[in-house]
C-alpha positions as CSV (number, residue, x, y, z in Angstrom):
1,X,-63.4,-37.0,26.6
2,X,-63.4,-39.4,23.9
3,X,-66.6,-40.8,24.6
4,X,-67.6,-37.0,23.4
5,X,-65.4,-36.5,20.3
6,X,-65.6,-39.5,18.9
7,X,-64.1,-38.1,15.7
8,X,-60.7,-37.0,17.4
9,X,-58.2,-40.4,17.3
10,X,-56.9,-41.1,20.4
11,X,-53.3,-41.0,19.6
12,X,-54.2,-36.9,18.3
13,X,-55.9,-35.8,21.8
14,X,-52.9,-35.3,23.7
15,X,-51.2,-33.2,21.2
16,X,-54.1,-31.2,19.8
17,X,-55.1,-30.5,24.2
18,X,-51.3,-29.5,24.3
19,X,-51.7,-26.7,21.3
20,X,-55.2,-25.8,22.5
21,X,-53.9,-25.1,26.2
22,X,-51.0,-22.5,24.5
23,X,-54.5,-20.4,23.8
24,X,-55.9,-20.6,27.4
25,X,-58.0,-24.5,27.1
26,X,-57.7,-25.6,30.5
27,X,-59.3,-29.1,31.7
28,X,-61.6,-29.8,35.0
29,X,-62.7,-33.5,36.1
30,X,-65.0,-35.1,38.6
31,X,-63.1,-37.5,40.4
32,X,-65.5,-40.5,41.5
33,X,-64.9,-41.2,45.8
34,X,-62.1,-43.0,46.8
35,X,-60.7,-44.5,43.1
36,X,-59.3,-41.4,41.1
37,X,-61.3,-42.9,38.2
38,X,-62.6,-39.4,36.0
39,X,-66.5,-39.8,36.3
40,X,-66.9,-36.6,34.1
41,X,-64.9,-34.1,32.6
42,X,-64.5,-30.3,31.0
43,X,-62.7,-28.4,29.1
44,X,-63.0,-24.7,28.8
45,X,-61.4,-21.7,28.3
46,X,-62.0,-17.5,29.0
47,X,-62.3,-14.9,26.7
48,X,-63.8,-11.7,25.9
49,X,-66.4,-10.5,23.6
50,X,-67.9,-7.7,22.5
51,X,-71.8,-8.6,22.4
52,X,-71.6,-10.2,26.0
53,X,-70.4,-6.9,27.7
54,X,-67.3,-8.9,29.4
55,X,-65.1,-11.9,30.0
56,X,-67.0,-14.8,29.5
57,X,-66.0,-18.9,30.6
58,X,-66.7,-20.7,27.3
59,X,-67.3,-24.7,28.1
60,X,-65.6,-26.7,25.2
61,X,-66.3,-29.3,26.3
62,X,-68.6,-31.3,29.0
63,X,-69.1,-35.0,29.4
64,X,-69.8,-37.5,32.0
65,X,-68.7,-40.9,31.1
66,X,-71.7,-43.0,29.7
67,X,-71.8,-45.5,32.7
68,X,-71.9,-42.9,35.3
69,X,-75.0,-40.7,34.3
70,X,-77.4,-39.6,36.4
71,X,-74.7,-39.7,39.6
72,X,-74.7,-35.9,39.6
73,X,-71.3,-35.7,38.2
74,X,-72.4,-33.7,35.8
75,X,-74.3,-31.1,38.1
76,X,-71.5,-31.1,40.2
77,X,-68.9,-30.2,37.5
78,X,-71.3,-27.7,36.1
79,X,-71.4,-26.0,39.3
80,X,-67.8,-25.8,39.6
81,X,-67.2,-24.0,36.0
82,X,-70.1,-21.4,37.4
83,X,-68.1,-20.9,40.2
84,X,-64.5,-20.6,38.0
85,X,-66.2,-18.6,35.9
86,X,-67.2,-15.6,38.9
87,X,-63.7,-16.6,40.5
88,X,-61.9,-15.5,36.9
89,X,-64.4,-12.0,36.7
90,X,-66.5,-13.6,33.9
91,X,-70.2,-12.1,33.6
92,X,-71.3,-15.3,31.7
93,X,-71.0,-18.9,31.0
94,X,-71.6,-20.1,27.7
95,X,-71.4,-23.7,25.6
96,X,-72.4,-25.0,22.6
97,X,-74.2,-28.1,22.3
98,X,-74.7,-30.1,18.7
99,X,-78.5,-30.9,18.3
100,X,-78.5,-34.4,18.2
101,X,-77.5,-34.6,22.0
102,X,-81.3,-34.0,23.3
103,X,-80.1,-35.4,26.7
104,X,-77.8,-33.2,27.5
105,X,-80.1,-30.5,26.2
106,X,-82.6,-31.7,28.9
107,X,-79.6,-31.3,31.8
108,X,-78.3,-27.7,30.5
109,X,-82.3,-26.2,30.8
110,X,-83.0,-28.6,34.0
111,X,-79.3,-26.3,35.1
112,X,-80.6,-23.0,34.1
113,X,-78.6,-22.6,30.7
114,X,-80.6,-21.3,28.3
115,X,-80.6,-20.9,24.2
116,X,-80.1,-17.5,23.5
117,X,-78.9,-18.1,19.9
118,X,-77.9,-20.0,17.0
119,X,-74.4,-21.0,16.0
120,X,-73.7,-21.2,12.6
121,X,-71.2,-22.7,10.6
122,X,-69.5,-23.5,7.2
123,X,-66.9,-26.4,6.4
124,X,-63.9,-24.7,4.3
């Protein structure tokens, strides 16, 4: 998860994942055969809103370590969220992604996820 938010020190992840979890953030990895070693990882949470008619399964996060791209620990991970997502009643799945990762743009359309809008935002 690091590799991901690079900005977040590591001594402040556990604590800030703690506070985020009180609001529903839950975590999902891809465990790589045989080691336990986390090939990829999620984080996500559910909520409702109005302009998407429903619950929807809002992915946080999603990040497969750096070494370990193009193993289909991504895909695989991806495909589990869809299927937590219809286990939990949601309608959609939805993420974010910032626009300097054109990689992961390329796996999210070569998945199906497509851009339906823009996200806008303001530092206060």
């Amino acid at each position: 998860m690091l590799q991901l938010r690079t900005a977040l020190p590591a001594d402040a992840y556990l604590p800030t994942v703690k506070a985020m979890m009180a609001d529903g953030y839950r975590h999902a990895a891809a465990l790589r055969d045989g080691s336990g070693e986390v090939v990829a990882v999620a984080g996500f949470r559910r909520f409702q809103m109005l302009y998407a008619g429903g619950h929807i399964l809002y992915v946080d996060d999603l990040s497969t370590d750096a070494t370990r791209r193009s193993e289909g620990h991504g895909r695989a991970l991806l495909d589990w969220l869809k299927a937590e997502a219809r286990r939990l009643g949601c309608t959609q799945l939805h993420l974010d992604s910032g626009v300097q990762r054109e990689q992961a743009h390329r796996f999210y359309f070569r998945e199906g996820l497509g851009v339906n809008c823009l996200h806008f935002r303001i530092e206060l």
